[in-house]
PDB file of N, CA, C and O in Angstrom:
ATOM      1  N   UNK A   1      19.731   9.487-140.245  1.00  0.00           N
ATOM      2  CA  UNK A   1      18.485   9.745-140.953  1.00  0.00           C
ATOM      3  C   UNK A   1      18.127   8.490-141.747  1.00  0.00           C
ATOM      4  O   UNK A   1      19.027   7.973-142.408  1.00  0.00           O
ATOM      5  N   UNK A   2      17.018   7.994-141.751  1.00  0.00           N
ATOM      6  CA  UNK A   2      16.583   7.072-142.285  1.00  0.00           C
ATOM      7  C   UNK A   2      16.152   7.405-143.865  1.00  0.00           C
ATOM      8  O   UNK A   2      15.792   8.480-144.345  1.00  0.00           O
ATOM      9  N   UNK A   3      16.297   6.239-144.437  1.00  0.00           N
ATOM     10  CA  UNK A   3      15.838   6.287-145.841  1.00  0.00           C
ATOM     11  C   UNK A   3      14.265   6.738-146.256  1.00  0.00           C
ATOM     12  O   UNK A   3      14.025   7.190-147.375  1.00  0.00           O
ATOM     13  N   UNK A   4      13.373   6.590-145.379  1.00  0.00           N
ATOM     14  CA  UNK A   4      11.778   7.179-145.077  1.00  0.00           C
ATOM     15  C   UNK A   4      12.000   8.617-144.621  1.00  0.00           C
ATOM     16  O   UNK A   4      11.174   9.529-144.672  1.00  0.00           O
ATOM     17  N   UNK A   5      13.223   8.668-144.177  1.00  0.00           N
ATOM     18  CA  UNK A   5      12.543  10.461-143.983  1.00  0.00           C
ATOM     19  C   UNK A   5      13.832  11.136-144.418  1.00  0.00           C
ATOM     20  O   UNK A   5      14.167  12.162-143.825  1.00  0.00           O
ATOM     21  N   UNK A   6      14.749  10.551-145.611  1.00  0.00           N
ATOM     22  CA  UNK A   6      15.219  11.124-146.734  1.00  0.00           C
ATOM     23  C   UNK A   6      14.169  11.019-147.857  1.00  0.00           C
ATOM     24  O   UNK A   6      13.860  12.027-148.492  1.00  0.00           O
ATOM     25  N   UNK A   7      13.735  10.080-148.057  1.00  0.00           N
ATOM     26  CA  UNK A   7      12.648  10.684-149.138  1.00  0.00           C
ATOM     27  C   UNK A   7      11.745  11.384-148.602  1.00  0.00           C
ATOM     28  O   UNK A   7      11.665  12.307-149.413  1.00  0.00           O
ATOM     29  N   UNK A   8      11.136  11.562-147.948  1.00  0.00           N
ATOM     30  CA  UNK A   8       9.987  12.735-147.160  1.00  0.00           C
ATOM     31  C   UNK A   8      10.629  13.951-147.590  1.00  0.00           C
ATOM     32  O   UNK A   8      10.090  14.667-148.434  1.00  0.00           O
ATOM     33  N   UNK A   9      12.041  14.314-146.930  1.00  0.00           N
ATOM     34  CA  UNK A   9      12.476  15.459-147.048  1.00  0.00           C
ATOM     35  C   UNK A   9      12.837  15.824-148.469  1.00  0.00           C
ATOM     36  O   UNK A   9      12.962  16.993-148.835  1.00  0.00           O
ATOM     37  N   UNK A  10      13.005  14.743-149.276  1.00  0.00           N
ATOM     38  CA  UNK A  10      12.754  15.161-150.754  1.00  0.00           C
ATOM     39  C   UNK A  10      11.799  15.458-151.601  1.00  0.00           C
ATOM     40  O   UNK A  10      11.820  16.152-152.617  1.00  0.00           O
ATOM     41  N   UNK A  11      10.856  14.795-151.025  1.00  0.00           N
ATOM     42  CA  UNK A  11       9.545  15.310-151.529  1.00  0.00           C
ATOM     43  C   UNK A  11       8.975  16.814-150.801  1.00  0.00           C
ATOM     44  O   UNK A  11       8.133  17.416-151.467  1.00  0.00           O
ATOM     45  N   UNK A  12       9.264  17.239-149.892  1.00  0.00           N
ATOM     46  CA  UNK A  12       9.392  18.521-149.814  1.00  0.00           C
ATOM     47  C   UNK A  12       9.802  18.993-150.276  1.00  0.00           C
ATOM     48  O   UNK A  12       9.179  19.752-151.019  1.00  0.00           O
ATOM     49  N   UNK A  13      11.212  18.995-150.277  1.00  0.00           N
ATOM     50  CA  UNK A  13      12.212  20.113-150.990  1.00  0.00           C
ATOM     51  C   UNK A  13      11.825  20.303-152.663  1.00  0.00           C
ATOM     52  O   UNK A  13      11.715  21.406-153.198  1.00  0.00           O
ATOM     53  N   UNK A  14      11.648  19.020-153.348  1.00  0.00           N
ATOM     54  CA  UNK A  14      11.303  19.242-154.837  1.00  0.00           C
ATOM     55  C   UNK A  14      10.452  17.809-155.073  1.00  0.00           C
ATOM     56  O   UNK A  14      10.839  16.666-154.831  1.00  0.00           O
ATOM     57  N   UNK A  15       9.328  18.196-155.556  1.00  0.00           N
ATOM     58  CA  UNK A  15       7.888  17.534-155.682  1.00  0.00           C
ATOM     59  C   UNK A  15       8.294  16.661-157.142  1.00  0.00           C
ATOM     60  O   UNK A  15       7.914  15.520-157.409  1.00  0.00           O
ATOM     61  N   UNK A  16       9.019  17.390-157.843  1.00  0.00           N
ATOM     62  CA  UNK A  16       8.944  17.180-159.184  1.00  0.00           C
ATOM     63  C   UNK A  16       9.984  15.809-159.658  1.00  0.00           C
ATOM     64  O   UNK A  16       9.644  15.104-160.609  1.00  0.00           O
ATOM     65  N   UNK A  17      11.226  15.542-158.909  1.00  0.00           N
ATOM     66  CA  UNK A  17      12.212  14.469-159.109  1.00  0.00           C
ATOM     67  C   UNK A  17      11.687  13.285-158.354  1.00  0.00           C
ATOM     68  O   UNK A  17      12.339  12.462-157.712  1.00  0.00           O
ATOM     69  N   UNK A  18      10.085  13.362-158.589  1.00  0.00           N
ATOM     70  CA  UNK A  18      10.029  11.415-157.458  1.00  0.00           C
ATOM     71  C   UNK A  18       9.495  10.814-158.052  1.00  0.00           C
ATOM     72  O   UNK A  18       8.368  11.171-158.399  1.00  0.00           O
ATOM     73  N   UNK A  19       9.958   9.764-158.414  1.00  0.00           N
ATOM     74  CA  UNK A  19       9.689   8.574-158.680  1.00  0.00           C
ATOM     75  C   UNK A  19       8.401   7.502-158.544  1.00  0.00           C
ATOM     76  O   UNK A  19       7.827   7.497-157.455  1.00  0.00           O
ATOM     77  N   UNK A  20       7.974   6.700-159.471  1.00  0.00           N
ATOM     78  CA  UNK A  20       6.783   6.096-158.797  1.00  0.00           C
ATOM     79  C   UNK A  20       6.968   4.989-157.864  1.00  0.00           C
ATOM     80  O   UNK A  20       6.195   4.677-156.959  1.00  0.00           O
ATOM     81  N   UNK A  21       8.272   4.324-158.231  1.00  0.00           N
ATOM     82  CA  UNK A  21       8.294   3.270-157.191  1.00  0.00           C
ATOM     83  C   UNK A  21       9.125   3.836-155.875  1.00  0.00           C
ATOM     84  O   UNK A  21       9.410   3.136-154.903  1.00  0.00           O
ATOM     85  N   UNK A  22       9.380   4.897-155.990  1.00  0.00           N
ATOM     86  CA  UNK A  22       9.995   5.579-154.127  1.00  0.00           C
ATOM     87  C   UNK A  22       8.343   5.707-153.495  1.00  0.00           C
ATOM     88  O   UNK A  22       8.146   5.345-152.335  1.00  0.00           O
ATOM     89  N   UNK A  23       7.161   6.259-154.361  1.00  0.00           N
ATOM     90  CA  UNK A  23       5.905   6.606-153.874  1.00  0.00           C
ATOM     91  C   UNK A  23       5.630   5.137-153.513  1.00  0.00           C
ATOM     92  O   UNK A  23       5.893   4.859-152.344  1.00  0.00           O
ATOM     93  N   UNK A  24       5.245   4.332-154.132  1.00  0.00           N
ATOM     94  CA  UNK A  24       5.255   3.309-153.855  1.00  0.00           C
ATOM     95  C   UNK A  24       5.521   2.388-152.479  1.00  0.00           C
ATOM     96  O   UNK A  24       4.786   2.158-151.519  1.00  0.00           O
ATOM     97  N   UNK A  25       6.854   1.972-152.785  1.00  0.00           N
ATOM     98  CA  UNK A  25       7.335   1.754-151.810  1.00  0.00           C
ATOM     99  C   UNK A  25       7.327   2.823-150.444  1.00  0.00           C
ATOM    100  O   UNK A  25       7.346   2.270-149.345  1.00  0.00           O
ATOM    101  N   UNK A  26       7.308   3.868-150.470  1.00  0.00           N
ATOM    102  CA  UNK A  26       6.426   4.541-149.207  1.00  0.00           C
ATOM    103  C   UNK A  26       5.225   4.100-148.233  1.00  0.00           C
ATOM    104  O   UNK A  26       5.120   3.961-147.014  1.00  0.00           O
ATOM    105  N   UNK A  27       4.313   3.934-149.403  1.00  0.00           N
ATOM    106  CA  UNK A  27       3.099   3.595-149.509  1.00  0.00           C
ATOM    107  C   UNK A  27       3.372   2.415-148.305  1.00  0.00           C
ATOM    108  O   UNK A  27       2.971   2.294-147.147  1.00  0.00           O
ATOM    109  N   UNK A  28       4.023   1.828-148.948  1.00  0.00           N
ATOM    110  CA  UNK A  28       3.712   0.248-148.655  1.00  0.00           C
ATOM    111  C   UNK A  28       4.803   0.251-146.898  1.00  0.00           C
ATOM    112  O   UNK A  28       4.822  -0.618-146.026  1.00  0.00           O
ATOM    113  N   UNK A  29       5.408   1.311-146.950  1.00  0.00           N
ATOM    114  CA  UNK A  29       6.213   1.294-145.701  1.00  0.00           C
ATOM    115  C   UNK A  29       5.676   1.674-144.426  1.00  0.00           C
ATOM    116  O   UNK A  29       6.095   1.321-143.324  1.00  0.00           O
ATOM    117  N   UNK A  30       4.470   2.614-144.745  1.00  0.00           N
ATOM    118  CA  UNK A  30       3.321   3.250-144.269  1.00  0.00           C
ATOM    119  C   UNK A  30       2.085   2.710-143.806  1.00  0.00           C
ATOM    120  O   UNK A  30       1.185   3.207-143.129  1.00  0.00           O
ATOM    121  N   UNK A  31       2.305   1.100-144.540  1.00  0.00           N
ATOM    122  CA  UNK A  31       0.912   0.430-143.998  1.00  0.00           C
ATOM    123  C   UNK A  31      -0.381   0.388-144.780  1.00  0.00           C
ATOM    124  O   UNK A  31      -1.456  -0.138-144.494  1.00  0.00           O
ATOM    125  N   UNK A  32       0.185   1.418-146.360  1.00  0.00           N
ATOM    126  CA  UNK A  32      -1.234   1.313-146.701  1.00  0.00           C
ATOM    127  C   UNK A  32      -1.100  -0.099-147.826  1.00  0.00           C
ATOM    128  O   UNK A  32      -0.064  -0.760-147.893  1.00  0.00           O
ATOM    129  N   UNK A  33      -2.070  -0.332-148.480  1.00  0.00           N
ATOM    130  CA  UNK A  33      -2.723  -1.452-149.495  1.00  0.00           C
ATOM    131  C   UNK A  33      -2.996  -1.231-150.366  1.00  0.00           C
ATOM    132  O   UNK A  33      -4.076  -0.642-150.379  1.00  0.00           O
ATOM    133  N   UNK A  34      -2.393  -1.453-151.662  1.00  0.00           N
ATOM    134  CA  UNK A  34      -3.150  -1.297-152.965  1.00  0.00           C
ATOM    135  C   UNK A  34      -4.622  -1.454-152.874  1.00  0.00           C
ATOM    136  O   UNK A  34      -4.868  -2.427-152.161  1.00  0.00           O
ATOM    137  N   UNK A  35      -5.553  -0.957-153.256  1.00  0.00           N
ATOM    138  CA  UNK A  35      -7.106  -1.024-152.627  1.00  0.00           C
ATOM    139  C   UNK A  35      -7.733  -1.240-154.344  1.00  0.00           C
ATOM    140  O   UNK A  35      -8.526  -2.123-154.671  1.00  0.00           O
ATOM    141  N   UNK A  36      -7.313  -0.496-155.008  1.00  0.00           N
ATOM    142  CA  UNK A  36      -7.942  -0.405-156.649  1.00  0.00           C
ATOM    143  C   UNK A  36      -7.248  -0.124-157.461  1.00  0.00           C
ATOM    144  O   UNK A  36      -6.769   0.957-157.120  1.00  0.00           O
ATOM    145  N   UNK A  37      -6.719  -0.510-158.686  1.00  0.00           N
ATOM    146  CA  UNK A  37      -6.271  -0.132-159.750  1.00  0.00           C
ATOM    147  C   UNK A  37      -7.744   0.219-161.244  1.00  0.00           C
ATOM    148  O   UNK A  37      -8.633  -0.544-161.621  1.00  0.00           O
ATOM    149  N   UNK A  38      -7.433   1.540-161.681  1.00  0.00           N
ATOM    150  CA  UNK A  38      -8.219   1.957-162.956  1.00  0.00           C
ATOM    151  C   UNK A  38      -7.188   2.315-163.967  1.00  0.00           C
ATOM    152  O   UNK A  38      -7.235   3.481-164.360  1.00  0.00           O
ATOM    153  N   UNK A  39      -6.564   1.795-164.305  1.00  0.00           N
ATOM    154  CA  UNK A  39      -5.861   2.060-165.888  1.00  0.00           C
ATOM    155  C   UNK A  39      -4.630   2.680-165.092  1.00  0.00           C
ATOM    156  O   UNK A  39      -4.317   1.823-164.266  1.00  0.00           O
ATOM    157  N   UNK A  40      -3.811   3.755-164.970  1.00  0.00           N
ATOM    158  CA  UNK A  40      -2.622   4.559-163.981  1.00  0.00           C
ATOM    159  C   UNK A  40      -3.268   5.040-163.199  1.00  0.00           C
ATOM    160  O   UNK A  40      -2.768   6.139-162.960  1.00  0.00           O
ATOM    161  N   UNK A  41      -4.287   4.857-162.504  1.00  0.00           N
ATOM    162  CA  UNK A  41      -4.811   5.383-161.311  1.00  0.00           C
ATOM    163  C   UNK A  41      -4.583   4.347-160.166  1.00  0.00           C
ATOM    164  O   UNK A  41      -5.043   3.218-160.337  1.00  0.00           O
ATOM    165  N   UNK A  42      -4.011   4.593-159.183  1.00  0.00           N
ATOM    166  CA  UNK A  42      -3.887   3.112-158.097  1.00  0.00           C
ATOM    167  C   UNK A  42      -4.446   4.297-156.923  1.00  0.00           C
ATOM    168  O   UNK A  42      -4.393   5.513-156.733  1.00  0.00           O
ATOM    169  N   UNK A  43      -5.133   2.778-156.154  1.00  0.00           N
ATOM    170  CA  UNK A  43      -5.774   3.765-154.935  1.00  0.00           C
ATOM    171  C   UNK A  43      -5.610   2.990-153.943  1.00  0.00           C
ATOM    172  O   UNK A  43      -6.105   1.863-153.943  1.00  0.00           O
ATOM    173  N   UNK A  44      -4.598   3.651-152.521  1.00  0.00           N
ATOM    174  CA  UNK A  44      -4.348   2.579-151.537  1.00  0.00           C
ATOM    175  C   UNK A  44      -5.106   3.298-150.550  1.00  0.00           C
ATOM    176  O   UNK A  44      -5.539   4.448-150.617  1.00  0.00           O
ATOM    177  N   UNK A  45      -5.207   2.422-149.587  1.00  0.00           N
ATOM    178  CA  UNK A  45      -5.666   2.549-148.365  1.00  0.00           C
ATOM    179  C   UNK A  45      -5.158   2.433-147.192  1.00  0.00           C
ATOM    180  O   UNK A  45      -3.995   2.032-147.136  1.00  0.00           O
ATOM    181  N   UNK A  46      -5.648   2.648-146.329  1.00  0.00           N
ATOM    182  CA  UNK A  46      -5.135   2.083-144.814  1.00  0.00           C
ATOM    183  C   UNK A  46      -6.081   1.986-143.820  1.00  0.00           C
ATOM    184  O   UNK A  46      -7.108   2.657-143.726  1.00  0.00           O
ATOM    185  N   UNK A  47      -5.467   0.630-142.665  1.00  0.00           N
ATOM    186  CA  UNK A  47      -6.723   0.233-141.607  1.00  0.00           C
ATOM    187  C   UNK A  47      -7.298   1.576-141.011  1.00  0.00           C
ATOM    188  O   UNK A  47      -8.294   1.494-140.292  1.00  0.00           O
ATOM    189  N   UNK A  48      -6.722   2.832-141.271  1.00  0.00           N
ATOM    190  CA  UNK A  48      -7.450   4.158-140.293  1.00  0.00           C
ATOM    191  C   UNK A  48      -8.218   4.430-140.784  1.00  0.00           C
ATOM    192  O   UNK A  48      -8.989   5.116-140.113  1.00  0.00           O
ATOM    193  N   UNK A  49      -8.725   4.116-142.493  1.00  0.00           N
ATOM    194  CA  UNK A  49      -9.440   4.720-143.372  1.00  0.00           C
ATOM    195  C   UNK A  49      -8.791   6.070-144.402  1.00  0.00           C
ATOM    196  O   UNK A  49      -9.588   6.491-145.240  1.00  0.00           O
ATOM    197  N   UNK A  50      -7.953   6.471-144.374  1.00  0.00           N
ATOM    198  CA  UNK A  50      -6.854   6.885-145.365  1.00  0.00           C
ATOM    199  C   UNK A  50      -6.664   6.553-146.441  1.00  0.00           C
ATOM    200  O   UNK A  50      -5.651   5.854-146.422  1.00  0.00           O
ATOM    201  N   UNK A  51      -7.074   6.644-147.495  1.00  0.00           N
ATOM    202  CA  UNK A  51      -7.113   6.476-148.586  1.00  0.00           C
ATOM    203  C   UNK A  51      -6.083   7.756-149.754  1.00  0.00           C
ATOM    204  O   UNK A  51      -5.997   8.941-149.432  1.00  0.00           O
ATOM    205  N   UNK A  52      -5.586   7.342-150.718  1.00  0.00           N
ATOM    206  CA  UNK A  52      -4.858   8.187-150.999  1.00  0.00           C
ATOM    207  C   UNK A  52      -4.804   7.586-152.739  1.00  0.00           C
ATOM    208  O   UNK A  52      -5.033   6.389-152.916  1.00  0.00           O
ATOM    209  N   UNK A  53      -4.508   8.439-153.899  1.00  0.00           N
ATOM    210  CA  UNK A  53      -4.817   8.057-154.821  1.00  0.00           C
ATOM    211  C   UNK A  53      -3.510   8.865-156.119  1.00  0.00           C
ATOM    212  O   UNK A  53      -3.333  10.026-156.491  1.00  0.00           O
ATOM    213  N   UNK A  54      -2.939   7.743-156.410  1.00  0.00           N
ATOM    214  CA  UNK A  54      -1.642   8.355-157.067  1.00  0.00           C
ATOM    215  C   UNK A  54      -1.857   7.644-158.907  1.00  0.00           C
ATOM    216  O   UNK A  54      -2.364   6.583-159.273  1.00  0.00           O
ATOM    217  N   UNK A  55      -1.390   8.475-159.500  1.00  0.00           N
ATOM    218  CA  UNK A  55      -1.555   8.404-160.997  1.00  0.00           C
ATOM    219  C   UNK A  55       0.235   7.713-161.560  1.00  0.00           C
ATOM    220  O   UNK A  55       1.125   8.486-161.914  1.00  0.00           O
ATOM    221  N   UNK A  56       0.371   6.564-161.531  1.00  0.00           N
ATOM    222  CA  UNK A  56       1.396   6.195-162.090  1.00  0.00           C
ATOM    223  C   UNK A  56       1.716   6.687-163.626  1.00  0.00           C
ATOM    224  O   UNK A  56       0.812   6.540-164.447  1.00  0.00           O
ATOM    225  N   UNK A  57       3.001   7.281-164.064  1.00  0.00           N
ATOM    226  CA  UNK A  57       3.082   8.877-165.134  1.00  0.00           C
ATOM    227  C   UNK A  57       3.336   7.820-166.745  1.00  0.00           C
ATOM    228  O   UNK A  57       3.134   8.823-167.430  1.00  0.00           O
ATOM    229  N   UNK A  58       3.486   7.169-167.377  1.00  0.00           N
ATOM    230  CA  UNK A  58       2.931   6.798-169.066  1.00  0.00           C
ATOM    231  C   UNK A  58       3.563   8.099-169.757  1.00  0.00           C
ATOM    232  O   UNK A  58       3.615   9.279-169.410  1.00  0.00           O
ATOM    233  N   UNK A  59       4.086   7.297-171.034  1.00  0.00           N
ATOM    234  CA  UNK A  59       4.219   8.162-171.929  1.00  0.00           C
ATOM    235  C   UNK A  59       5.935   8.657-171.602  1.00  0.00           C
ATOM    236  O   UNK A  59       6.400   7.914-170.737  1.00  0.00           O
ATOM    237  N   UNK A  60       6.680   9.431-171.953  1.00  0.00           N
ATOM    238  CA  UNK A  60       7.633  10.420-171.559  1.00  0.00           C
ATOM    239  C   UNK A  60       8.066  10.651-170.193  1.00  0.00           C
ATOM    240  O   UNK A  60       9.185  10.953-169.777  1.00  0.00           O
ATOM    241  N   UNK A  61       7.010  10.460-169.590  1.00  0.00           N
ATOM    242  CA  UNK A  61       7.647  10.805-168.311  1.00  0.00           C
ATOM    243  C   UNK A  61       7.688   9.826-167.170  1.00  0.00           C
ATOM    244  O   UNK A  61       6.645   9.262-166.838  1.00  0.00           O
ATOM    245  N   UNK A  62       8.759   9.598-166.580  1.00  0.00           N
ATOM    246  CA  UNK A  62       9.296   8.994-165.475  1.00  0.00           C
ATOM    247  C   UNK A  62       9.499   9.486-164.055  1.00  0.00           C
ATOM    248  O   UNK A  62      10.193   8.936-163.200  1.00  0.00           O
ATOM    249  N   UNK A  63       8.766  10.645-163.922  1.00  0.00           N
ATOM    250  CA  UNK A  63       8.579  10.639-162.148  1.00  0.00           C
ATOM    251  C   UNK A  63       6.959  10.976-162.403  1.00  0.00           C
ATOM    252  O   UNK A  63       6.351  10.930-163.473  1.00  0.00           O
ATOM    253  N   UNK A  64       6.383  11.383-160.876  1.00  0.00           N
ATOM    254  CA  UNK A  64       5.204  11.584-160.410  1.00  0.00           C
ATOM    255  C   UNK A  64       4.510  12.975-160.080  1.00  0.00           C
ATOM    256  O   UNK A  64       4.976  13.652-159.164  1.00  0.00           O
ATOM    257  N   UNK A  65       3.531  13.371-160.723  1.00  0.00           N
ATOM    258  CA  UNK A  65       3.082  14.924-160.751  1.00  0.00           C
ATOM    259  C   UNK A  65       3.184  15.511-159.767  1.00  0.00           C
ATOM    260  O   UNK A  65       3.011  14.930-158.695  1.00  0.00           O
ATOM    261  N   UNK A  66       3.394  16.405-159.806  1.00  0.00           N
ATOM    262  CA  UNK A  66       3.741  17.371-157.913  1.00  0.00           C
ATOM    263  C   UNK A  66       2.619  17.174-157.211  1.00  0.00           C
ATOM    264  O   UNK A  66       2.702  16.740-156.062  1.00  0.00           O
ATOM    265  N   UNK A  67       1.335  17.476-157.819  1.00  0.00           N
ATOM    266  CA  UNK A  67       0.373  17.159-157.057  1.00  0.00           C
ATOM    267  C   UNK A  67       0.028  16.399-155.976  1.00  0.00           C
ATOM    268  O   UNK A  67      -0.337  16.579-154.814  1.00  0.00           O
ATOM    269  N   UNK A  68       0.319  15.245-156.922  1.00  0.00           N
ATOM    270  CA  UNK A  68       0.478  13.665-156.515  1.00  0.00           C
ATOM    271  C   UNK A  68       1.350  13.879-155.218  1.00  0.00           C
ATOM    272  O   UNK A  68       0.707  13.596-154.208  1.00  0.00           O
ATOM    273  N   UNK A  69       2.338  14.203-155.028  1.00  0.00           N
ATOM    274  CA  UNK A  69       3.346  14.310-154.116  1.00  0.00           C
ATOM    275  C   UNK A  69       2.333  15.452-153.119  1.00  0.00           C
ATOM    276  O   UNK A  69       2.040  15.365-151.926  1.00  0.00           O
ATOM    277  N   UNK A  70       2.110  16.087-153.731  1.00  0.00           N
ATOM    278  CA  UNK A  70       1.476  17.811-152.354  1.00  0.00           C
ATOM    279  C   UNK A  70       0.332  16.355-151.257  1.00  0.00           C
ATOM    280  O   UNK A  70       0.316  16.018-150.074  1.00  0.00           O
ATOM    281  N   UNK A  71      -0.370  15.956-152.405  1.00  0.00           N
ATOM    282  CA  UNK A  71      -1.459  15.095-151.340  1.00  0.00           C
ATOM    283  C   UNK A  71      -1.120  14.178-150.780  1.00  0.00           C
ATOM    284  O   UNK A  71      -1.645  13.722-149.764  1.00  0.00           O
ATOM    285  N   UNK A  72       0.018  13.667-151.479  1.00  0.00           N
ATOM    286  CA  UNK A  72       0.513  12.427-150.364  1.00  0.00           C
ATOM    287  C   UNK A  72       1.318  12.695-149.092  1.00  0.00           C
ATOM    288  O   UNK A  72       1.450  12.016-148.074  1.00  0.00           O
ATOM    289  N   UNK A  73       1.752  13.727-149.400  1.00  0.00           N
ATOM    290  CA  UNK A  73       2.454  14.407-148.077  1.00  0.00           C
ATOM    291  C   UNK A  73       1.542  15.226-147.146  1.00  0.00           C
ATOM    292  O   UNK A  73       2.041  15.586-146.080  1.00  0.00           O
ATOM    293  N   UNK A  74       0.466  15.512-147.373  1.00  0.00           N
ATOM    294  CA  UNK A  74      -0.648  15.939-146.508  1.00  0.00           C
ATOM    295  C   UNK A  74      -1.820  14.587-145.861  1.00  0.00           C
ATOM    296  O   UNK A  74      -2.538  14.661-144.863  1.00  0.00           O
ATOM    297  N   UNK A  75      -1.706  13.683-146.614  1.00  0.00           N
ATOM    298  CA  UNK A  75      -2.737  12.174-146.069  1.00  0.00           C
ATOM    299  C   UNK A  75      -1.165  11.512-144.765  1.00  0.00           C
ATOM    300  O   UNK A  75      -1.405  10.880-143.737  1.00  0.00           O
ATOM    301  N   UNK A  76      -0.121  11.793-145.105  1.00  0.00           N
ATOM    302  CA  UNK A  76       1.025  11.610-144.155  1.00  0.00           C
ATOM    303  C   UNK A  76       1.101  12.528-143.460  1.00  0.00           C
ATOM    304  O   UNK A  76       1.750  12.360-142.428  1.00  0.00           O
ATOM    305  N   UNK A  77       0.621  13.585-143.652  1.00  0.00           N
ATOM    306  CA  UNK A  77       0.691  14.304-142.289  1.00  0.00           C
ATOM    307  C   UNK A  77       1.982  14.986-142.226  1.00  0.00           C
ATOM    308  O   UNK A  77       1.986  15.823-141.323  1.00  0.00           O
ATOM    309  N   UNK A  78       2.749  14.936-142.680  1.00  0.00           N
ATOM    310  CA  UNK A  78       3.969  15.899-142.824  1.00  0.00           C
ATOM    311  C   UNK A  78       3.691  17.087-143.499  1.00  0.00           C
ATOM    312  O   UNK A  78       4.579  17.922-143.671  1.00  0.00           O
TER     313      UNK A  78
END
């Protein structure tokens, strides 16, 4: 099993323990492009037109909102 689809399967199993730079580095394993940064809002893209938009977490907390995780795992298609 590869390290891309151990984190996949972690972000299934629990939305709530991930990290911004595992999202990240996903991102970037995936082909997409940082496209825009607005303050913790980063918005990447990809040549298919895929766009996907993750809130890096400030403050207290150190992983990434489930949300964040539900949509990124649906623009991936898993």
């Amino acid at each position: 099993m590869s390290q891309r689809e151990k984190l996949i399967a972690k972000m299934r199993s629990s939305s709530r323990n991930i990290r911004f730079g595992e999202v990240d580095a996903l991102l970037r394993h995936e082909g997409f492009v940082l496209f825009n940064q607005r303050g913790s809002h980063r918005t990447y893209h990809r040549a298919d037109g895929r766009l996907v938009t993750i809130i890096v977490p400030h403050g207290g907390r150190n992983t990434c909102h489930p949300a964040d995780i539900r949509r990124l795992l649906e623009v991936l298609g898993q």
